[in-house]
C-alpha positions as CSV (number, residue, x, y, z in Angstrom):
1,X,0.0,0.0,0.0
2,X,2.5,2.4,0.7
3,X,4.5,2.0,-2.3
4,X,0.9,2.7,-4.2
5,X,0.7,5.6,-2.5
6,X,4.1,6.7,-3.2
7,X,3.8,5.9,-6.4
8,X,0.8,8.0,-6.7
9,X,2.5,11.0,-5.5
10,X,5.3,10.6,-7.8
11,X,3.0,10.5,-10.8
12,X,1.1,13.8,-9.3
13,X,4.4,15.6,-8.4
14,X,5.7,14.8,-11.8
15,X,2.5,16.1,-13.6
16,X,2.7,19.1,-11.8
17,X,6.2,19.9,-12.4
18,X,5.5,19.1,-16.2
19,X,3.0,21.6,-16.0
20,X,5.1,24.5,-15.0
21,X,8.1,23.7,-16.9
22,X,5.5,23.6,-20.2
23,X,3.1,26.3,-19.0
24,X,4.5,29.0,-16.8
25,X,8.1,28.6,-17.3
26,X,7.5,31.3,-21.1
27,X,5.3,33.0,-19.3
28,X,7.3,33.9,-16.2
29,X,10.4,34.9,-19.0
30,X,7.6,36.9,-21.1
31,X,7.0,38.7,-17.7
32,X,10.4,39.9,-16.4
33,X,11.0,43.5,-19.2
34,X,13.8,44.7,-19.7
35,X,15.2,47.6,-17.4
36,X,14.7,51.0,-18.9
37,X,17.8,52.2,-20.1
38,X,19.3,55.7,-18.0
39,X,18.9,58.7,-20.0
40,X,21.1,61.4,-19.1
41,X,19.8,64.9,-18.4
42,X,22.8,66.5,-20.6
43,X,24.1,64.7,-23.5
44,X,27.5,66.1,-23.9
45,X,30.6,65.5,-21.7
46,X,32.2,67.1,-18.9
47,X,34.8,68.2,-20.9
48,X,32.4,70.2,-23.1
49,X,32.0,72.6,-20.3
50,X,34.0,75.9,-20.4
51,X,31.5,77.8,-17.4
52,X,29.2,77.0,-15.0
53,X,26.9,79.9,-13.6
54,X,24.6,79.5,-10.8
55,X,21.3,81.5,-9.8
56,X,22.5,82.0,-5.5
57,X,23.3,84.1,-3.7
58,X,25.8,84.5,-0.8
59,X,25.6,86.3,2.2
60,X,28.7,85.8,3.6
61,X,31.9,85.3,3.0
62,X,33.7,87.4,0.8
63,X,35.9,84.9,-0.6
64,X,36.6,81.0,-0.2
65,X,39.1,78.6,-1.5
66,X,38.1,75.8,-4.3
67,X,40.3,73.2,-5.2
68,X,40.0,71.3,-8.3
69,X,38.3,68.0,-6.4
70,X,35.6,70.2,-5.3
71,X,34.5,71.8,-8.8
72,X,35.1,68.5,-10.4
73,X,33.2,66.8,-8.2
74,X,30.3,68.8,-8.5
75,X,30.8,69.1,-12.7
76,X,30.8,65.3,-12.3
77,X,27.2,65.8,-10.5
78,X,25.9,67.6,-12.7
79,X,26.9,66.2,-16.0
80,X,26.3,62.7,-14.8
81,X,22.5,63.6,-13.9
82,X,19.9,61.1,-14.5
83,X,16.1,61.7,-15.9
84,X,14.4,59.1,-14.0
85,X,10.9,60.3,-14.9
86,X,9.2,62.7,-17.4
87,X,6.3,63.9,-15.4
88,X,4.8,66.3,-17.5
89,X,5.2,67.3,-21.6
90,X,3.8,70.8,-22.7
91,X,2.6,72.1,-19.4
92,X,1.9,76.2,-19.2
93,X,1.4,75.6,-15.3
94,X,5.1,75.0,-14.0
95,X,4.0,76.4,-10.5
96,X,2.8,73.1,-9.6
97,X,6.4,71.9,-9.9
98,X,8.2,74.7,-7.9
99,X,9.7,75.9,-11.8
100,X,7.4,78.9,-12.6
101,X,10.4,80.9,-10.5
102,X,12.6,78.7,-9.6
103,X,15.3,78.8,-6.9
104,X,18.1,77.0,-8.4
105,X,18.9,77.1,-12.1
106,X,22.4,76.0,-13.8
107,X,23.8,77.6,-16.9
108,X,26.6,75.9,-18.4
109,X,28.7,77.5,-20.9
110,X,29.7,75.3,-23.9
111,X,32.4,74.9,-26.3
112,X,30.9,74.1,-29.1
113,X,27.3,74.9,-28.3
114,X,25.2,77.6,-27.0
115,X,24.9,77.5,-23.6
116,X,21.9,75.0,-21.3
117,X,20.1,76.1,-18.5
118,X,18.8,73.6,-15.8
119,X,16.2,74.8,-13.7
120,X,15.8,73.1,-10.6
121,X,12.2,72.5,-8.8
122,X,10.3,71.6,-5.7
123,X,10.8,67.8,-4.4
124,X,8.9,65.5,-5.2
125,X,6.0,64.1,-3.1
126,X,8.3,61.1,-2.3
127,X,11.1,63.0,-1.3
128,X,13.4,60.8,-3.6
129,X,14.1,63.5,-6.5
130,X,13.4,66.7,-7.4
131,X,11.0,68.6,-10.8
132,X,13.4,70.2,-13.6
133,X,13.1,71.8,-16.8
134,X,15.9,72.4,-19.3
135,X,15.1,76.3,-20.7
136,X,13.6,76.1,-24.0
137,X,11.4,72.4,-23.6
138,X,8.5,72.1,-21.8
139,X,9.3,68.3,-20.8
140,X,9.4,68.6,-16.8
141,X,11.4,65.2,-15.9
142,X,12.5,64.4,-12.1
143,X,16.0,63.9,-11.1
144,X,17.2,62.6,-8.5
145,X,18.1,65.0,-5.2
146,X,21.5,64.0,-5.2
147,X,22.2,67.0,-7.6
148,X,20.9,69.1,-4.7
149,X,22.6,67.9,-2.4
150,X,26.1,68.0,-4.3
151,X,25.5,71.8,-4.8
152,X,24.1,72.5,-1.5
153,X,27.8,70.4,-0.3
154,X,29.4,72.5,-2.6
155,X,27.7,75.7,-1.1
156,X,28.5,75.1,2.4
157,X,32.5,75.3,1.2
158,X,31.5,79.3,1.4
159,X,30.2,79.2,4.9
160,X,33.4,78.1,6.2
161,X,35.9,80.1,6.7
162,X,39.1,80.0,4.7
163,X,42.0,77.7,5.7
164,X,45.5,79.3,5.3
């Protein structure tokens, strides 16, 4: 009797697994897509950039010392920013986004190119990344908030004081 029974539960066990292999085995592959490629905010390199101009402004002090680490590593930031998301294409009401008047825009000068303006938004709802426009589209895309806090990282170089 008991080999019966094992027998029995061999011949289910093996129907079943003929089932899967022949049935949901495609369909599982069919299901897994293929991760979205990244798209890069700004197509050119970081090379390509002979300025950078920033919409801040600065209290305090005077004058601080940059070294090269510091701009590149913000240049790096910048150039290397992601569109995770276009949110909106065509919209007149920017408002909603926190880019009717922004607080933070980027120019960057070009060498071979006129120049490209960021403008840089609210957060989002998430708090993950942040609404911007390139000047001249209308495609408002997030990004992540690593941008901001690169520049605001950058920014707080100014509130220190100098090192002789």
């Amino acid at each position: 009797m008991k080999i019966q029974r094992m027998l029995l539960f061999a011949a289910v066990f093996c129907a079943l697994l003929g089932y899967v292999v022949i049935f949901e085995s495609p369909a599982l592959k069919k299901s897994k897509a293929a991760p979205q490629p990244l798209v890069k905010v700004f197509s050119f390199p970081e090379g390509a950039i002979k300025s950078m101009e920033q919409l801040w402004e600065l209290s305090s002090p005077d004058h601080a010392v940059l070294n090269q680490d510091q701009v590149e590593s913000l240049l790096s930031s910048i150039t290397g920013l992601v569109r995770i998301e276009v949110v909106s294409e065509g919209t007149e009401e920017l408002s909603q986004y926190g880019l009717g008047n922004p607080d933070m825009s980027i120019t960057l000068a070009l060498e071979a190119a006129p120049p490209v303006t960021l403008f840089i938004g609210n957060n989002c709802p998430t708090g993950v990344s942040m609404y911007g426009l390139i000047k001249g589209t209308k495609e408002v895309m997030q990004i992540g908030t690593l941008l901001r806090f690169s520049i605001n990282s950058f920014l707080d170089i100014f509130a220190r004081p100098a090192s002789r």
